[in-house]
N, C-alpha and C positions, 0 to 999 in steps of 0.2 A: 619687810621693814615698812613699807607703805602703807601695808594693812592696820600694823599693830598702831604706827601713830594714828589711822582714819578714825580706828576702835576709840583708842587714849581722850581723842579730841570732843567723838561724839560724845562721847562717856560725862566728862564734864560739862558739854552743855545740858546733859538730861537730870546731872545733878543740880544745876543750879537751877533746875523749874523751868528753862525756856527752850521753846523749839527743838526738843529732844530729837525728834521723829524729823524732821525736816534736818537736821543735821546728820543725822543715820544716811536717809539719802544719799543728801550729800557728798559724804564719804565714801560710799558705796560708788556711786558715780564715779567721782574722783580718782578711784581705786582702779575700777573698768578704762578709764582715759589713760593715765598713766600707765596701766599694762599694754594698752594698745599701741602706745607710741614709742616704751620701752622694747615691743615685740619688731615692729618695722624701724628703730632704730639700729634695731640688733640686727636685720636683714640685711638692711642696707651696710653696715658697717662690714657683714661679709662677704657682701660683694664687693666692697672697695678694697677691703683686704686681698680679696682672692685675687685682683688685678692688681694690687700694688706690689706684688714682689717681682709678678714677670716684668712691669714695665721699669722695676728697677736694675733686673738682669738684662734687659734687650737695650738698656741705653748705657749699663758701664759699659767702659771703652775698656774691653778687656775679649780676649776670643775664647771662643769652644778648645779645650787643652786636654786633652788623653792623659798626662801627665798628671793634670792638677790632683790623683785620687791620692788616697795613702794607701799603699800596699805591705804584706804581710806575708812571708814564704817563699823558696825557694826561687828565682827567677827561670829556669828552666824547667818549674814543674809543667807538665803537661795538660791539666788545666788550670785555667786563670776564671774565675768567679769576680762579673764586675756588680756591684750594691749600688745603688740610690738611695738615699733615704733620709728621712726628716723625721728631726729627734724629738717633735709632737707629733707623728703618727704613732698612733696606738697598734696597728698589724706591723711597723716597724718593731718597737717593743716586742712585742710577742714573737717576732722572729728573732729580735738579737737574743732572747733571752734564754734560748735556748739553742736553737737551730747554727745561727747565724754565729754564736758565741764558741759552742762545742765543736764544730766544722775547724773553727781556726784553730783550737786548740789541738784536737787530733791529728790534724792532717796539713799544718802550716810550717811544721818542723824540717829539721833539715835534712832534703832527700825527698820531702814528702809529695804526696801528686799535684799537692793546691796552692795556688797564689787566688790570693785575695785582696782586692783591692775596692775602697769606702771610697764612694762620692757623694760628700753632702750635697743632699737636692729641699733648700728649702723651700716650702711650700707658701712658708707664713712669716710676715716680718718678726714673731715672735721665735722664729726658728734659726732665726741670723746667729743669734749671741753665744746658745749652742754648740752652733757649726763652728765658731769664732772660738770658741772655749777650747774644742777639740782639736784647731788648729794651735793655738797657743799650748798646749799641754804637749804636742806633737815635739816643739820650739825643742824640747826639753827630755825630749826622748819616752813620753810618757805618750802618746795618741788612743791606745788603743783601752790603756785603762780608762782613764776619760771617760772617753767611746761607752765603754760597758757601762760605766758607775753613771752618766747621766741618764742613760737606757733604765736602769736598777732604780734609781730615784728621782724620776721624772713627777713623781706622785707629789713630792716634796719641793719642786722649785719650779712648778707648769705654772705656780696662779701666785706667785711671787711679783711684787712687784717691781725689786731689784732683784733679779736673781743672780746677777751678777757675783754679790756678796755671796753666796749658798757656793756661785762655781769655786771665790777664790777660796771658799774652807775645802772644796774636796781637792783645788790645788794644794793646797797644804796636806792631806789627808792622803796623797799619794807622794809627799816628800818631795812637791817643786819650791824653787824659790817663789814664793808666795807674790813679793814684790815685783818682780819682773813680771809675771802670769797677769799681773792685776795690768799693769802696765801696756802691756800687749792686745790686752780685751779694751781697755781703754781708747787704745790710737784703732781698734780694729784693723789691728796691720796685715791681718789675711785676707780680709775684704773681696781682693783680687782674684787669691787663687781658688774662694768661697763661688764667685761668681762664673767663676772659669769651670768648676765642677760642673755648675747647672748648668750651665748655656753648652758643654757638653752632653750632657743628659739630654737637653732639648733638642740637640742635634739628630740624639739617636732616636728619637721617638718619646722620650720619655713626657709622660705626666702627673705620674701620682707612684706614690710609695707603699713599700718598697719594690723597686724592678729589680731583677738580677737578669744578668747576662753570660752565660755558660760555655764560655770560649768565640764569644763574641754572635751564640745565639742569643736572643730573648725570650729567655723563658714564661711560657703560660703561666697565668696564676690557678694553677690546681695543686692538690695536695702533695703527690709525685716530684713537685718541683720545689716544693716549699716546705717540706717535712723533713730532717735530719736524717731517718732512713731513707726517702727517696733523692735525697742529691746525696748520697754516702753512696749509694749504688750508682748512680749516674756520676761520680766522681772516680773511682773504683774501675767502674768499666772502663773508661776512658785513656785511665795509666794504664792495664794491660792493654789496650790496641797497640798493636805493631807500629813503629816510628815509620813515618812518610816515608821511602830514597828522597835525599836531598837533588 
């Protein structure tokens, strides 16, 4: 945008006969200043970003909560799969979209060897409203669809400036009361239990997404661990071991 008006401006001074060339410059300059301080405004801005969520988590008055996740599957399955993650990370994405998606599907049913349980961990204050959405849609017995469909069209509501509006069509689009859902992202009345997710994550070590934790190991980020066939086998192996003697 900067360029095309420096072009637009120079352009008429050369047509009306004066200082053509010297207004070329000019613009050209112009153009070099502006990208320079548009580049380290952008820097600084995430740096302040990157510190603005923790110091918004380390000052609610809310504690680290085990509970706060949403869970998914049998509660005596024999393993429990605990998630982080923030729904603008892109290797988030790419794990729910597949991996992370068809895991609960297979193997969350009744009897089945997996509990699954989502702890929003956001990274970025643009990742509040999200986790907020997915909490409010939970309100209503919907979390998990949510869950997936902002994973699926994050493409379409990342660079929104209300994306709020986008959340409450896909409330509508999974059959919630529309008006309540809006209402609830509105008062951000999970807020707490949002916070209580990550200041749990941060307990356990966590810093960045997605972490899983696989009966309450923390799992390496290698393929093995992050691939649908390697936690399908590392899931699998683990309901045939022999039950502990109590």
């Amino acid at each position: 945008m900067a360029k095309k008006n420096a072009r637009g401006a120079g352009g008429r001074k050369a047509a009306a006969g004066g200082g053509g060339g010297r207004g070329f410059y000019f613009a050209i300059a112009a153009v070099v200043v502006v990208g320079l301080v548009a580049i380290l405004m952008a820097r600084d801005s995430e740096e302040k970003t990157a510190t603005s969520v923790l110091s918004v988590a380390e000052t609610t008055a809310v504690e680290a909560d085990p509970a706060a996740g949403t869970a998914i599957g049998p509660m005596e399955a024999p393993v429990v799969i605990m998630e982080f993650a923030d729904f603008l990370c892109p290797h988030c994405r790419n794990f729910n979209a597949m991996t992370g998606r068809l895991l609960r599907q297979n193997h969350t049913g009744p009897g089945g060897p997996l509990r699954w349980v989502s702890y929003e961990f956001p990274l970025w204050p643009e990742s509040v409203l999200p986790a907020l959405a997915v909490r409010c849609a939970e309100e209503q017995g919907k979390y998990w669809e949510m869950h997936d469909l902002l994973f699926a069209r994050v493409d379409s509501w990342r660079d929104e400036s209300s994306p709020a509006r986008k959340f409450a069509g896909y409330a509508r689009d999974l059959g919630l009361d529309g008006r309540s859902f809006e209402t609830c992202l509105d008062e951000q009345r999970y807020i707490g239990e949002l916070m209580a997710s990550r200041k749990y994550g941060e307990q356990l070590g966590v810093s960045g997404t997605p972490t899983l934790f696989f009966n309450g190991r923390r799992l390496e980020a290698a393929s093995e661990n992050y691939s649908y066939e390697g936690l399908e086998r590392q899931i699998l192996a683990a309901a045939d071991e022999p039950a502990e003697p109590e």
